[in-house]
Backbone as CSV, one residue per row, in Angstrom:
resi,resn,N_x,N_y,N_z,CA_x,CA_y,CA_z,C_x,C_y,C_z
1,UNK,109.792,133.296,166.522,111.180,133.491,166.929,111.990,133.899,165.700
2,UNK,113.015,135.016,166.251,113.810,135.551,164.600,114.835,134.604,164.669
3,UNK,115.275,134.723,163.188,116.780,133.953,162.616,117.601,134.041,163.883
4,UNK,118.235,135.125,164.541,119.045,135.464,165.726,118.517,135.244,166.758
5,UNK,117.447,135.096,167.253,116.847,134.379,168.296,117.260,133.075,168.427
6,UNK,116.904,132.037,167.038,116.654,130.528,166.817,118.421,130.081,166.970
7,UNK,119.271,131.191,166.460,121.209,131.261,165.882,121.495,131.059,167.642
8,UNK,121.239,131.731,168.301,121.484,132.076,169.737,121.143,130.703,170.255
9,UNK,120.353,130.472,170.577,119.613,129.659,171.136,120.280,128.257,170.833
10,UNK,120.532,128.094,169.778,121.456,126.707,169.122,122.916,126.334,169.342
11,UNK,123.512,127.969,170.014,124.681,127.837,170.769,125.157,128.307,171.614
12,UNK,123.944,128.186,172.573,123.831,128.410,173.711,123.767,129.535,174.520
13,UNK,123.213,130.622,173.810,122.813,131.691,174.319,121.318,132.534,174.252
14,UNK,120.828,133.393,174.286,119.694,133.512,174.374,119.303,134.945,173.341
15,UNK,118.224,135.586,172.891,118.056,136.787,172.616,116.575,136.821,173.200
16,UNK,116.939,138.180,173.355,115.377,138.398,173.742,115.038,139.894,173.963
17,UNK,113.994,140.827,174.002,113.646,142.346,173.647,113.626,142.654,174.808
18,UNK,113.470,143.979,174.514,113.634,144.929,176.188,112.575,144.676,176.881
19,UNK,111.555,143.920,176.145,109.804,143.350,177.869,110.747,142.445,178.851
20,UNK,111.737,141.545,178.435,112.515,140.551,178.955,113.951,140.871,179.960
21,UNK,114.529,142.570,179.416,115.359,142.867,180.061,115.435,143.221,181.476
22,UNK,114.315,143.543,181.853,114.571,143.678,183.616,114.809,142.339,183.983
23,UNK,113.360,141.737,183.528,113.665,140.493,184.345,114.945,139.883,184.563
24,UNK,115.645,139.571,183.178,117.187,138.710,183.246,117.896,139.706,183.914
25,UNK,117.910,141.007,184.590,119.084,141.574,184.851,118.287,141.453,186.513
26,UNK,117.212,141.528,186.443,116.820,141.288,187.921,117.198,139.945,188.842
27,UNK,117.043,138.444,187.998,117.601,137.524,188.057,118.807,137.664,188.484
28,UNK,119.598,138.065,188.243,121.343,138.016,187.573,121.501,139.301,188.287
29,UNK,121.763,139.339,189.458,122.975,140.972,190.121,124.144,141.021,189.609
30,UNK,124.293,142.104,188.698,125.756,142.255,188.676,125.956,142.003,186.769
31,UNK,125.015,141.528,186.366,124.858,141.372,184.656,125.873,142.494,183.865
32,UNK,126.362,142.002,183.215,127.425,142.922,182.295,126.827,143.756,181.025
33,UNK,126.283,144.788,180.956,125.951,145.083,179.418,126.767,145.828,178.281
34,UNK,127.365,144.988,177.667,128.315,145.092,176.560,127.591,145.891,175.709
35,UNK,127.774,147.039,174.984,127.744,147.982,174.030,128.858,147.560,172.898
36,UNK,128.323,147.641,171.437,129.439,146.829,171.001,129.510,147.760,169.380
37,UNK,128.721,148.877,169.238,128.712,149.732,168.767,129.616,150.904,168.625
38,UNK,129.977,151.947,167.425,130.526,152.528,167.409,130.486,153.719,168.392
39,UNK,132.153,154.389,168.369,131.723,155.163,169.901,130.790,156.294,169.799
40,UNK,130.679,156.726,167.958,129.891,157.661,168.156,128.399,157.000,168.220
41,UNK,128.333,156.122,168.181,126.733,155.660,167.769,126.268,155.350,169.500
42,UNK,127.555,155.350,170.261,127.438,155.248,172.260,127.027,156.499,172.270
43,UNK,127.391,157.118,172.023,127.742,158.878,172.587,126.355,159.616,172.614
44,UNK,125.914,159.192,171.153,124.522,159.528,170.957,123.165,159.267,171.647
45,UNK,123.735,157.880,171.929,122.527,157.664,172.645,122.777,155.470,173.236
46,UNK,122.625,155.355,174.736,122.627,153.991,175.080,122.074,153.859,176.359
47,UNK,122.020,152.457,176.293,121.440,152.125,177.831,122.401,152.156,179.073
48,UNK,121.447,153.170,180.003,122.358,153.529,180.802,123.362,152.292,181.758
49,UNK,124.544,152.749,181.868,124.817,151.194,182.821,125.638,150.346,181.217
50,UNK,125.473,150.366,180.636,126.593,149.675,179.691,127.913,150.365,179.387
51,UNK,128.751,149.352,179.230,130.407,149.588,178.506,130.211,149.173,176.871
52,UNK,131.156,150.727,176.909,131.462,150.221,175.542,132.727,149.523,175.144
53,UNK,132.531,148.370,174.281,133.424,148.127,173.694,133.243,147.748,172.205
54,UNK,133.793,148.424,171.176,133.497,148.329,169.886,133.592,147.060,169.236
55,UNK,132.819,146.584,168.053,132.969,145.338,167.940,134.903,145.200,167.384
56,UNK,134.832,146.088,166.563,136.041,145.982,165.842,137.434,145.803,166.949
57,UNK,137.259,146.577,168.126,138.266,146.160,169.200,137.497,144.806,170.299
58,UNK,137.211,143.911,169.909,136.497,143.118,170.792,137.598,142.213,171.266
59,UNK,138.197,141.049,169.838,139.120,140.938,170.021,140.263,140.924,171.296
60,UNK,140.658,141.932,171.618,141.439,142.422,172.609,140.837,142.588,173.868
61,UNK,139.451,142.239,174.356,139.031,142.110,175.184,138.277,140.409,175.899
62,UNK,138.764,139.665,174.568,138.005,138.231,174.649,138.236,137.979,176.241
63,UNK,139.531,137.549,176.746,139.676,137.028,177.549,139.461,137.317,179.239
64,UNK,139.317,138.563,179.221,138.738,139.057,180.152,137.336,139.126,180.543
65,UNK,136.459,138.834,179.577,135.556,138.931,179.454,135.111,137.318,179.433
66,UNK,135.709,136.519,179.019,136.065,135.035,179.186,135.814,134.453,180.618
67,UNK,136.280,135.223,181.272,136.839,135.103,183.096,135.439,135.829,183.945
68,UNK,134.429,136.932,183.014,133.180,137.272,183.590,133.189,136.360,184.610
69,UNK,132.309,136.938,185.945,131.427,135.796,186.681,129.591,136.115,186.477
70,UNK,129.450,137.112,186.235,127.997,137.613,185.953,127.737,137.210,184.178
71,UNK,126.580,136.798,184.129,125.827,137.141,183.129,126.017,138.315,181.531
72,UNK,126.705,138.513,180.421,127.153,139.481,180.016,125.552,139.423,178.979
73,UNK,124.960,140.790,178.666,124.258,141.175,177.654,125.024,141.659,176.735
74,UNK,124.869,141.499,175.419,125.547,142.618,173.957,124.293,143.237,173.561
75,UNK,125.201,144.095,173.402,124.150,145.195,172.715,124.694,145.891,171.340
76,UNK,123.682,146.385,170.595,124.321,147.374,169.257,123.038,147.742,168.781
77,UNK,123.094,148.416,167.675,121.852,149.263,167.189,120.894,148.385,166.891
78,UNK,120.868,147.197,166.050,119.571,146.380,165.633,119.864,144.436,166.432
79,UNK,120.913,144.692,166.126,121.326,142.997,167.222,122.115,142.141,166.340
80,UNK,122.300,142.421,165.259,123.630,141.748,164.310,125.168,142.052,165.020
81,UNK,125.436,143.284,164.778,127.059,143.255,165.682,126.761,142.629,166.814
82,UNK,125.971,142.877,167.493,125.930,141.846,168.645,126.212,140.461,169.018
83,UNK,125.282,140.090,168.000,125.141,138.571,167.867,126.478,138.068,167.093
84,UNK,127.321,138.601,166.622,128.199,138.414,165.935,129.431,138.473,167.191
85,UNK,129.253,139.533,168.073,129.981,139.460,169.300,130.079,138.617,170.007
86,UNK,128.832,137.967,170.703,128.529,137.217,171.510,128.765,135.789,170.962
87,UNK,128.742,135.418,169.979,129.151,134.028,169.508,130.758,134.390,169.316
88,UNK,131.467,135.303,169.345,133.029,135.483,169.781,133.240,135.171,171.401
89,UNK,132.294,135.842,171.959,132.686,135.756,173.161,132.734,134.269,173.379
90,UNK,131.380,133.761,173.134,131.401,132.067,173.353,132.382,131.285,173.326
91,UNK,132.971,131.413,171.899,134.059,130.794,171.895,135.354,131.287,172.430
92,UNK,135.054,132.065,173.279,136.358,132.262,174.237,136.385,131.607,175.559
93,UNK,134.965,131.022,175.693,134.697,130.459,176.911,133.804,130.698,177.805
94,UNK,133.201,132.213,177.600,131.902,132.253,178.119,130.972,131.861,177.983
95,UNK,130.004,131.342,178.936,128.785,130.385,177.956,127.532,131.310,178.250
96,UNK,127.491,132.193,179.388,126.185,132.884,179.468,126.033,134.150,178.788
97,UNK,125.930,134.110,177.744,126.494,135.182,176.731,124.860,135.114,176.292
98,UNK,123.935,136.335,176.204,123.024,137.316,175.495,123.194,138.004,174.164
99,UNK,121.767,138.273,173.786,121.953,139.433,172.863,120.430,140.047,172.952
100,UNK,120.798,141.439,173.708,119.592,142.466,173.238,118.956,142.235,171.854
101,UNK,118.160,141.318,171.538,117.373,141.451,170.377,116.520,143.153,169.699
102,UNK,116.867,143.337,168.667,116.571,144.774,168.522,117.131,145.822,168.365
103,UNK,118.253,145.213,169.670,119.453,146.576,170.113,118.649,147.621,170.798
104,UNK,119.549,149.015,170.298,119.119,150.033,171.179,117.974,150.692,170.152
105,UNK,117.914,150.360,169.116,116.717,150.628,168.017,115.433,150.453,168.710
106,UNK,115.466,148.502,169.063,114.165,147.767,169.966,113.545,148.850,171.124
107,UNK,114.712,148.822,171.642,114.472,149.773,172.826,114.401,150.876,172.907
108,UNK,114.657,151.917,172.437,114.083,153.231,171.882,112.632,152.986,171.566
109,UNK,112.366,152.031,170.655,110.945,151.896,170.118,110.173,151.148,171.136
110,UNK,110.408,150.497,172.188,109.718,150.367,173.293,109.747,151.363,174.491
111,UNK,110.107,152.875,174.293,109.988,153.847,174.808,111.023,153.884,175.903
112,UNK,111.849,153.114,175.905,113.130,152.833,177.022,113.824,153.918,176.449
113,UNK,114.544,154.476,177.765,115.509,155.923,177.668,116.607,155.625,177.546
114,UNK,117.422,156.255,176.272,118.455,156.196,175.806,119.953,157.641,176.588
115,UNK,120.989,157.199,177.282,121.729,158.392,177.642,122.465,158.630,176.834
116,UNK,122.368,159.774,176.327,123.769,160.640,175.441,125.332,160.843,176.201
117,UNK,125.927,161.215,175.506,127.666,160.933,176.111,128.131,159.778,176.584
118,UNK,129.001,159.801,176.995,129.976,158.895,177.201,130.862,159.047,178.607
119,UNK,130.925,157.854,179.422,131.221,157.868,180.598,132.807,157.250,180.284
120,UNK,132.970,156.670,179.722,134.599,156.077,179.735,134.638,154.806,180.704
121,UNK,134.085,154.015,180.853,134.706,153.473,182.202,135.180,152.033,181.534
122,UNK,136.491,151.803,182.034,137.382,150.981,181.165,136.593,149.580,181.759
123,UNK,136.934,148.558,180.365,136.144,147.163,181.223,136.558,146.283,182.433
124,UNK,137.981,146.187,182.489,138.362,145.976,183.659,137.118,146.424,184.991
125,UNK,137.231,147.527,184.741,136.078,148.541,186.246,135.286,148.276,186.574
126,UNK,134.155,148.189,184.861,132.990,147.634,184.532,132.771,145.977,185.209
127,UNK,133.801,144.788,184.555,133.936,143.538,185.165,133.942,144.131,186.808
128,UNK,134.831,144.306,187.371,135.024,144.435,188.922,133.832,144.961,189.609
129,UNK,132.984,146.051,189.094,131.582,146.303,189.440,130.535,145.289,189.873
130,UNK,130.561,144.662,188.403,129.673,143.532,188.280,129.539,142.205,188.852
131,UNK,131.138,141.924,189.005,131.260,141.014,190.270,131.086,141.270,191.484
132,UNK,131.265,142.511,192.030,130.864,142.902,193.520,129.454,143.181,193.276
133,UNK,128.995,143.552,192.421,127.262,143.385,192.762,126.572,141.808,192.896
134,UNK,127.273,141.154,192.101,126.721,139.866,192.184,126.768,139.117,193.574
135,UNK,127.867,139.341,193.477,128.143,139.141,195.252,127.451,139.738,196.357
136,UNK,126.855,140.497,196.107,126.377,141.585,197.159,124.876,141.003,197.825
């Protein structure tokens, strides 16, 4: 188990690589996947189905994201901004808070397809999605 695996795990969240990601999102309808990377480093290339929100504007999104009812994953290139996210989020009140171990690096290198550009879709949308899937 890595340093950020064992960090996670001790406050109450989890990491784990893309062999693990269907399953938890299969579990969980409606799972949130936070992108937390720069927008050009989205643009280039991410997993399809995530929002971005940069770490540096995270901040301004705590509390909404606080109020999730699904499951949220973070994501970023190797899993540090992430993990650095997701223990923000925590302490805003979410407790089922993830981190893509790896990032989108892991997953590239486990042959998982990365989409170029950028969809825009504000998190508000993203949240409201994710709760009607969960529900569904």
């Amino acid at each position: 188990m890595s340093f950020l695996s064992s960090l996670a795990s001790m406050i109450g969240g989890s990491s784990f690589g893309p062999e693990q990601f269907d399953q938890v999102c299969a579990e969980n309808p409606g799972t949130l996947l936070l992108d937390v990377r720069s927008r050009n480093e989205y643009v280039q290339g991410h997993i399809d189905g995530s929002t971005l929100v940069p770490l540096d504007q995270l901040s301004a999104s705590l509390t909404l994201l606080a109020e999730a009812t699904a499951p949220i994953i973070v994501i970023c290139h190797a899993g540090s901004r992430a993990a650095t996210a997701a223990t923000a989020i925590r302490r805003s009140g979410k407790t089922d808070v993830h981190v893509l171990g790896g990032g989108v690096s892991s997953w590239a290198g486990h042959g998982r397809k990365l989409v170029p550009g950028a969809k825009d879709v504000p998190l508000r949308d993203a949240l409201k999605k994710a709760r009607k899937t969960a529900t569904a």
